[in-house]
C-alpha positions, 0 to 999 in steps of 0.5 A: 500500500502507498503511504500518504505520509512521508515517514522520512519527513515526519522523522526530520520534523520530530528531530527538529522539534526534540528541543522545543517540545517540551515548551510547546506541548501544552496540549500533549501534555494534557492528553498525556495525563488523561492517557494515564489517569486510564492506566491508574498511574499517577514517549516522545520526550520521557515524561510518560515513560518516567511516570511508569517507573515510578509507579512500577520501579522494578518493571523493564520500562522502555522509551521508544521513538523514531527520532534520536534527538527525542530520545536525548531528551527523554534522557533527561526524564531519567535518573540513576534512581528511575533509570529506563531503556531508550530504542530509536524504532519504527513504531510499525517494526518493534524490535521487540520479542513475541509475547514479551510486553505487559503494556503498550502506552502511545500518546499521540504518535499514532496520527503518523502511521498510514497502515493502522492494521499493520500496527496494531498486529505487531503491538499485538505480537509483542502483548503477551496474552492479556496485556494492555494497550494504551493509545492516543492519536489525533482524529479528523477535527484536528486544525480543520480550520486552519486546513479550510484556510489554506484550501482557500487560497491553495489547491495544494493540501498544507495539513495532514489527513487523520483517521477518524475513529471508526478507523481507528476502531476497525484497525484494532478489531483486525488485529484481534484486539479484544474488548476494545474501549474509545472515546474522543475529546475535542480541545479548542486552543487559541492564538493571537494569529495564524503565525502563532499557530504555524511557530507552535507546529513546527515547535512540536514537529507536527508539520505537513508530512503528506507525499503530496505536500508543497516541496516548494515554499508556500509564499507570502501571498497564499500564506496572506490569502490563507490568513485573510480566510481565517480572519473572521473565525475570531472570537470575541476575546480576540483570540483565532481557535484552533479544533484538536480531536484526540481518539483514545482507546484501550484494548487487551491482547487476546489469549495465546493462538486465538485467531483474528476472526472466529466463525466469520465474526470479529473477537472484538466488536466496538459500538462506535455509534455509542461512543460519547463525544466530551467537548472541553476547552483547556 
């Protein structure tokens, strides 16, 4: 299958990022804690990873990401008393052993893999029988307005596409996932201008990691036509919103040898229709 995304751009863009992003993750940082408020405790650049030691400091707690520089900086997350394994990989290839993890923790890395099946198989290959996975990504909400802006001034798409959650839900009953759990929330930030926004984007690496993005500079007068478009979503108090969905979900590994399918039915089935949208502003 040809990807949409380029990963080599996405690893260029998170390399970058690895320093900034700590100050700009605001909202990484609040889907962080309600991620594991779900697991009862309490990688990117380690916080997640740190609070798991603490909670279990004699487990095997591993930090794994595609981009080294985020690793140096979860480094800094860790300490003699809470030391953990660092591992630069390809969240779509573990260099893990069959059936040799307890639990999985993804915050907000998901949004960036195109073959969501294929992942979560081999999150299900490494899960011994039982074990938990706990994930986060962005949905299909996320800066929709920044994205008409763009479409506006530019036939060319300048922000990236994401699975909406009955994907997402899909993706995990193909790979075998059992009683899975999702829910979404909807956060609205603000900023002073289109500009503020597109500085805190490349802060965190979430920039445009689409095969058929621009490869040439946008320029100063689709940047301004852009602008001019999403000028009149300001609020009241002055302020440009900017809408962020994030898809949680949990699931359990199924039992060792337990197919994908049994008897033309799927192990694991999820109500999308019932699942609840809780709308928050940060």
């Amino acid at each position: 299958m040809t990807s949409s995304f380029d990963p080599r751009h996405v690893r260029r863009a998170f390399s970058r990022a690895a320093a900034s992003y700590d100050a700009a993750a605001a909202l990484q940082r609040e889907v962080e804690k309600r991620l594991l408020e779900s697991l009862d405790v309490g990688s990117g650049t380690g916080h997640a990873t740190a609070a798991m030691k603490k909670r279990w400091p004699k487990a095997q707690v591993i930090a794994l990401d595609l981009a080294e520089p985020m690793l140096r900086e979860a480094k800094k997350q860790a300490g003699w008393w809470k030391p953990f394994t660092r591992v630069c990989a390809d969240a779509q290839a573990l260099p893990l052993l069959d059936q040799s993890v307890d639990v999985i923790y993804s915050n907000l890395c998901l949004q960036w893999v195109e073959d969501l099946p294929a992942v979560f198989a081999g999150f299900r290959r490494v899960l011994k029988p039982g074990g938990l996975l706990l994930c986060s990504t962005f949905g299909p909400e996320t800066l929709i307005e920044l994205r008409d802006a763009f479409s506006q001034a530019d036939a060319v798409p300048h922000v990236s596409r994401f699975a909406p959650i009955a994907q997402f839900g899909d993706a995990l009953m193909m790979a075998g996932f059992r009683d899975p759990v999702l829910d979404r929330d909807l956060f609205t930030l603000t900023y002073d201008d289109m500009t503020a926004l597109m500085r805190e984007l490349q802060a965190i690496g979430a920039t445009n990691a689409r095969h058929d993005r621009r490869h040439t500079l946008t320029g100063r007068g689709r940047f301004a036509a852009a602008r001019a478009a999403y000028e009149p979503l300001r609020r009241e108090d002055g302020k440009l919103p900017s809408s962020w969905e994030v898809i949680y979900a949990h699931a359990w590994a199924p039992e060792a040898g337990a197919p994908i399918r049994e008897q033309g039915h799927d192990v694991a089935s999820v109500p999308v229709s019932a699942i609840p949208i809780r709308r928050r502003t940060p």
